[in-house]
TITOR-550487 format. One line per field, with one value per atom (N, C-alpha, C): residue number from 1; residue in three letters; x, y, z. Coordinates in Angstrom, 3 decimals. Example, Ala and Ser with C-alpha at 12.3 -4.5 7.8 and 13.67 -1.06 7.14 Angstrom:
pos [1  1  1  2  2  2]
code [ALA  ALA  ALA  SER  SER  SER]
u [13.190  12.300  13.200  12.850  13.670  12.900]
v [-5.690  -4.500  -3.300  -2.250  -1.060  0.030]
w [7.800  7.800  7.800  7.080  7.140  7.870]
// end
This chain:
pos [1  1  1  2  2  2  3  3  3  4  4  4  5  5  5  6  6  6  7  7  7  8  8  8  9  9  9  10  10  10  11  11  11  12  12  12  13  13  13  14  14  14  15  15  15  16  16  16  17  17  17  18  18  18  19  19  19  20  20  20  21  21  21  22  22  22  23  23  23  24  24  24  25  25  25  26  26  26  27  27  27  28  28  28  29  29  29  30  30  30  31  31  31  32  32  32  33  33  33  34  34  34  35  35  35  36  36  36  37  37  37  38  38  38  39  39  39  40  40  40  41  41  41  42  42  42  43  43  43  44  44  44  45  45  45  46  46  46  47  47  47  48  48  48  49  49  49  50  50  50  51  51  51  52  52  52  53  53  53  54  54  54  55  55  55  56  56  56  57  57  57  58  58  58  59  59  59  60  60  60  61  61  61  62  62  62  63  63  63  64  64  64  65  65  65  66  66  66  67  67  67  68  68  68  69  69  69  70  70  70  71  71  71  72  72  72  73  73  73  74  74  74  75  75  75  76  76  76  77  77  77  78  78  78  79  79  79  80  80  80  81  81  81  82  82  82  83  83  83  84  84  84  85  85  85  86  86  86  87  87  87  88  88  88  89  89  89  90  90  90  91  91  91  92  92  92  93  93  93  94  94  94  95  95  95  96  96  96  97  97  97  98  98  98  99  99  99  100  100  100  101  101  101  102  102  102  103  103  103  104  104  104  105  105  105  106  106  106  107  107  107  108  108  108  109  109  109  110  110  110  111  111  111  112  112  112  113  113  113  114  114  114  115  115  115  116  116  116]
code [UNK  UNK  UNK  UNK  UNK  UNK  UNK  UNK  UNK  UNK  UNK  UNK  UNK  UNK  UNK  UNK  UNK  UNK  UNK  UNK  UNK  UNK  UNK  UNK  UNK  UNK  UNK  UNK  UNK  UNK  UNK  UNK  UNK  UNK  UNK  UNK  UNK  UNK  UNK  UNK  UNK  UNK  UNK  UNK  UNK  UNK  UNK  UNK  UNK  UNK  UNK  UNK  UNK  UNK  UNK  UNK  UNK  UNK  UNK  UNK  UNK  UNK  UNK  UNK  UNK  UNK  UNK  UNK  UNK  UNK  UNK  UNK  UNK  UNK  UNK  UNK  UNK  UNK  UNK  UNK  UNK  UNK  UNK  UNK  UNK  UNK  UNK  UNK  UNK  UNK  UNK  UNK  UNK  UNK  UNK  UNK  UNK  UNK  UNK  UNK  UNK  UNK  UNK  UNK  UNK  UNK  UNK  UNK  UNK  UNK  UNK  UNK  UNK  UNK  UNK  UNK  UNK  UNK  UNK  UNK  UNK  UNK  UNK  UNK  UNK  UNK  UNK  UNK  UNK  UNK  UNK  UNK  UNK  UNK  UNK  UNK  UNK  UNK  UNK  UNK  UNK  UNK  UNK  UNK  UNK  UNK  UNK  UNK  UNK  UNK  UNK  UNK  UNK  UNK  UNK  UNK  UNK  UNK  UNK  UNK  UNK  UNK  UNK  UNK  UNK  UNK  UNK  UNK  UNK  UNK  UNK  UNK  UNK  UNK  UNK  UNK  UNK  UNK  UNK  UNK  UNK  UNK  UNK  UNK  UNK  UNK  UNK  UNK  UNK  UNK  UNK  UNK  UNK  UNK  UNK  UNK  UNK  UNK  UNK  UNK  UNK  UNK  UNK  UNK  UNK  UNK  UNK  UNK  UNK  UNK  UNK  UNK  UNK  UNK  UNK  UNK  UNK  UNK  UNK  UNK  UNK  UNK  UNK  UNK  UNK  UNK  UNK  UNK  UNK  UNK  UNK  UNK  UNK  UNK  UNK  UNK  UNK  UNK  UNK  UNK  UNK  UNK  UNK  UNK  UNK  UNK  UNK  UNK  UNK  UNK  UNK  UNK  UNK  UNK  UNK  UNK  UNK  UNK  UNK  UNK  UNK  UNK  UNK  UNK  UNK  UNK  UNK  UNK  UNK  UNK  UNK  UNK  UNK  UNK  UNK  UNK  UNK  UNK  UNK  UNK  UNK  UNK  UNK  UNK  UNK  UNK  UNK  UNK  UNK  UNK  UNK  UNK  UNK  UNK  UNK  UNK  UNK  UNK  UNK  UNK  UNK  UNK  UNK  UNK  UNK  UNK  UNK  UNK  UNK  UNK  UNK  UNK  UNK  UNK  UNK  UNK  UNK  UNK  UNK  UNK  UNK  UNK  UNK  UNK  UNK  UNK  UNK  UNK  UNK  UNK  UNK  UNK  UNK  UNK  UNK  UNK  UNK  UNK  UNK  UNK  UNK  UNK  UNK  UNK  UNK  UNK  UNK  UNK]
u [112.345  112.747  112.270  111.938  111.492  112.441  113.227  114.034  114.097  114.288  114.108  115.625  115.588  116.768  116.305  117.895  117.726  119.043  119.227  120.052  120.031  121.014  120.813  120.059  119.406  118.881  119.725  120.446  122.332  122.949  122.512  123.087  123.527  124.052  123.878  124.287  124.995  125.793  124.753  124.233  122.895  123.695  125.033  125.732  125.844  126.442  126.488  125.137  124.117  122.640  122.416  122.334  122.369  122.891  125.229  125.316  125.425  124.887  124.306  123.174  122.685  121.074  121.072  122.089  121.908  122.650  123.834  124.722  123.648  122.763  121.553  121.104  120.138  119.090  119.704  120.938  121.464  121.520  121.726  122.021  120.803  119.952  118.471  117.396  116.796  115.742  114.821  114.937  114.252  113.209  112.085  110.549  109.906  110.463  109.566  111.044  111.050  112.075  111.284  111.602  111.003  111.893  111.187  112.517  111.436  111.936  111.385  111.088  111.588  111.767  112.514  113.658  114.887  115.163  114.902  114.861  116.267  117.349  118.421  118.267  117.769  117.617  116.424  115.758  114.407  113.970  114.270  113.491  114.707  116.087  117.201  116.795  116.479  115.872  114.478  113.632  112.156  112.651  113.189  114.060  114.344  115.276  115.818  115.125  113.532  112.860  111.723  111.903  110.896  111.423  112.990  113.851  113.688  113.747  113.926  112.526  111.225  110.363  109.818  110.379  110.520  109.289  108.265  106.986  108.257  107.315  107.878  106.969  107.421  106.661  107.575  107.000  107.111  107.209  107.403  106.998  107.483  107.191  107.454  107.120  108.350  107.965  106.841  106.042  104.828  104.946  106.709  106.827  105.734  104.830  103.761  102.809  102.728  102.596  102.741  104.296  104.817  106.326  106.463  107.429  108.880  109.661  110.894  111.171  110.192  109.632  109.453  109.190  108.646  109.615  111.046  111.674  111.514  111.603  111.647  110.400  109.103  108.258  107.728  108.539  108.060  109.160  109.967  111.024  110.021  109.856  109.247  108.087  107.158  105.828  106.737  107.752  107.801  108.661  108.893  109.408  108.317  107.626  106.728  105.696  104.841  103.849  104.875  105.907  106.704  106.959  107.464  107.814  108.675  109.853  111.047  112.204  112.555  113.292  115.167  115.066  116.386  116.513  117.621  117.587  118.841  118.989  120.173  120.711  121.077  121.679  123.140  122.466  123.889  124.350  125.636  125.667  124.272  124.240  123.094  123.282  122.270  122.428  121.866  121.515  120.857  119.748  119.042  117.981  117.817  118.934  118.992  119.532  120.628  120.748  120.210  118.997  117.770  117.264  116.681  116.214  116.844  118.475  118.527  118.993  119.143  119.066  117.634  116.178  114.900  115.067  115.335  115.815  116.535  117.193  118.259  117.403  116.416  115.888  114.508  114.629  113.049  113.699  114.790  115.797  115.502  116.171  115.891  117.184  117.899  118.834  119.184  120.749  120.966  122.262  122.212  123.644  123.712  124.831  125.583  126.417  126.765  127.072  127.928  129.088  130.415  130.956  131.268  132.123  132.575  133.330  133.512  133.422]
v [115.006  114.065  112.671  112.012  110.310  109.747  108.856  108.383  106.741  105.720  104.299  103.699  103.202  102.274  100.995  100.122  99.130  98.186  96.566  96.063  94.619  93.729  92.385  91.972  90.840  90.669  89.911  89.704  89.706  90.910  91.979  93.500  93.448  93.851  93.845  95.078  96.138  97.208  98.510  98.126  99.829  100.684  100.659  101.685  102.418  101.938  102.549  102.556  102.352  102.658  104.355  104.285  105.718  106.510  106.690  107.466  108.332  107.065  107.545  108.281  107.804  108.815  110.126  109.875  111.479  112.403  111.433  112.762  113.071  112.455  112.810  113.862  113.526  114.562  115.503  115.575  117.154  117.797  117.164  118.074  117.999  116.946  117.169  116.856  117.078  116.643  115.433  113.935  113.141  113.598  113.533  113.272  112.406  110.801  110.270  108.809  108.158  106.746  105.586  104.703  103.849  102.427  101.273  100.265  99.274  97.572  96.767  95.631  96.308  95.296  94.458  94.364  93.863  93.113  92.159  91.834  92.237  92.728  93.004  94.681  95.182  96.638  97.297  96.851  97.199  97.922  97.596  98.202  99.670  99.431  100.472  101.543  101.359  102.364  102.801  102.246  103.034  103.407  103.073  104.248  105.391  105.139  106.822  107.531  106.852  107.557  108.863  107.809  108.066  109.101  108.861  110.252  111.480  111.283  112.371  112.925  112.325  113.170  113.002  111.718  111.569  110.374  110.828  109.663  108.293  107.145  106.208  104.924  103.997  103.503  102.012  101.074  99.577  98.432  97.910  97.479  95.692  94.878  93.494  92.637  91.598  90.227  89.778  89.130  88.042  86.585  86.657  84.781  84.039  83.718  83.066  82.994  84.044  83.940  83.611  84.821  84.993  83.706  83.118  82.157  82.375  82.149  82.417  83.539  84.121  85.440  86.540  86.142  87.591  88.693  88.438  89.961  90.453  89.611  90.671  91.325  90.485  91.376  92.262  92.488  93.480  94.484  94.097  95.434  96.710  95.221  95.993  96.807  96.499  96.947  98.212  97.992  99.259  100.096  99.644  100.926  101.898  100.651  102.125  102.710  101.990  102.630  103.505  103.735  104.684  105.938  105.986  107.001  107.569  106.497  107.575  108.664  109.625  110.155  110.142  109.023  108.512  107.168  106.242  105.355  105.018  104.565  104.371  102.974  101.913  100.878  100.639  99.832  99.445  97.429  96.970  95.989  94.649  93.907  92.778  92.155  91.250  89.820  90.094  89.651  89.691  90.576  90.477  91.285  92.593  93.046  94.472  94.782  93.800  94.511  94.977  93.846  94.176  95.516  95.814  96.620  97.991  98.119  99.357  99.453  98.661  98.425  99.222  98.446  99.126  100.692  100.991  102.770  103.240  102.969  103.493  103.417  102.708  102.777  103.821  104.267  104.829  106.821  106.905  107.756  108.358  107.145  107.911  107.905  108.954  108.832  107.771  107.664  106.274  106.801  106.283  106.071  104.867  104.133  102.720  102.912  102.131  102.883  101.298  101.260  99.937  100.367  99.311  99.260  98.096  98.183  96.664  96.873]
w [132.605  131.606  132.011  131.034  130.966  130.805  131.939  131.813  131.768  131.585  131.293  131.643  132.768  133.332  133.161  132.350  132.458  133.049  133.151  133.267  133.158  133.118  133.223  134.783  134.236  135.206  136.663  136.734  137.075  137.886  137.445  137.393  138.922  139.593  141.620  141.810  140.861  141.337  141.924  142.284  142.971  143.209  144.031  144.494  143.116  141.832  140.482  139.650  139.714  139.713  140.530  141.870  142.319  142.278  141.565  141.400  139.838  138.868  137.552  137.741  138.234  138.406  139.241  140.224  141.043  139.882  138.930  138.202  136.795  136.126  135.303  135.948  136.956  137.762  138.105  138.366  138.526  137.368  136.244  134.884  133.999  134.348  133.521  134.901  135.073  136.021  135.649  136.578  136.042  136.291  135.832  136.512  136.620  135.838  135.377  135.524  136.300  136.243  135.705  134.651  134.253  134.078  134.752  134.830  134.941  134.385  134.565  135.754  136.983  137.987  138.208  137.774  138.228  139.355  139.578  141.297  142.233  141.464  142.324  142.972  141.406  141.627  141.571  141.541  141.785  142.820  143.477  145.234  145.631  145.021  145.280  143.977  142.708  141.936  142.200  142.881  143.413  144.719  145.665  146.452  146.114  145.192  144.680  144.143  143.600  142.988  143.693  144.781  146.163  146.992  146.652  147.878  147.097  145.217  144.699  144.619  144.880  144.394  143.282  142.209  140.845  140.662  139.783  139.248  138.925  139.395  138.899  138.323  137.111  136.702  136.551  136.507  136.419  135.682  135.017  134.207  134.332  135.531  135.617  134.622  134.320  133.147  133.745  132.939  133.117  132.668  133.474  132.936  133.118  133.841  133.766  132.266  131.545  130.521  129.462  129.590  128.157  128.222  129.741  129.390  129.316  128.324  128.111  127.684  126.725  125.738  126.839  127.706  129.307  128.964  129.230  129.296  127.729  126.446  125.588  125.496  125.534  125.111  126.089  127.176  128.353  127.652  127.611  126.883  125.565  124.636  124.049  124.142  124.990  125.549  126.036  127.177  128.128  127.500  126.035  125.379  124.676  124.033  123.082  124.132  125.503  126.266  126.987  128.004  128.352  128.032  126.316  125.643  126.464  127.002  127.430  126.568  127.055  126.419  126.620  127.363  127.875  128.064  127.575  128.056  128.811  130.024  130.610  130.655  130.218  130.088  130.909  132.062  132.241  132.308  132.233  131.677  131.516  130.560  131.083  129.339  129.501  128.052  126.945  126.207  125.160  124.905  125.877  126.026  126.269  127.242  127.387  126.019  125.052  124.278  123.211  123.092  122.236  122.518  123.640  124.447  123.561  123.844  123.181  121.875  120.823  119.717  119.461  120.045  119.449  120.063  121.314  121.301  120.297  119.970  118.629  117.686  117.325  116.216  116.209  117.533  117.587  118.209  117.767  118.104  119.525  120.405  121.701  122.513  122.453  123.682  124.381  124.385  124.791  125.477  126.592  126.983  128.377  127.717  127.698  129.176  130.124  131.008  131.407  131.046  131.047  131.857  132.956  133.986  134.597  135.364  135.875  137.644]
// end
């Protein structure tokens, strides 16, 4: 399965990053982790990707570019080139919630993952 993790860019919880993903991969097999580089979680989700064996793919803002605009239009890029079939969301701003608003619209599996 193509799976697409995201979060605020804020997010710090990895400990709840790894044990969403080990309880997925036991019941679907990721093959495929897809996340935008997160600087909190970034390096702890290509870890897990690396222990499981699981392709992983990238997808960093190009504030230098795109500016203030960087995370959405990397969202949107790393939704339609990805073609995940999961999206995992856990808390973050505006943007993540854009993020799965356009999954919902492109009917892709979503699950929201609230905690404190």
């Amino acid at each position: 399965m193509r799976v697409l993790i995201c979060a605020g860019r804020y997010y710090l919880n990895a400990a709840m990053c790894r044990k969403v993903l080990e309880a997925y991969h036991q019941t679907r097999t990721i093959s495929v982790l897809i996340h935008g580089g997160n600087q909190f979680l970034g390096s702890e989700i290509e870890d897990w990707a690396r222990e499981n064996g699981t392709h992983l793919v990238r997808y960093p803002s190009n504030w230098q570019f795109y500016g203030k605009q960087a995370e959405r239009r990397r969202n949107q890029f790393m939704l339609m080139d990805s073609k995940p079939e999961l999206v995992i969301a856990f808390p973050g701003g505006s943007d993540t919630e854009e993020l799965v608003a356009q999954a919902k619209a492109m009917n892709i599996e979503i699950r929201s993952i609230n905690h404190e």
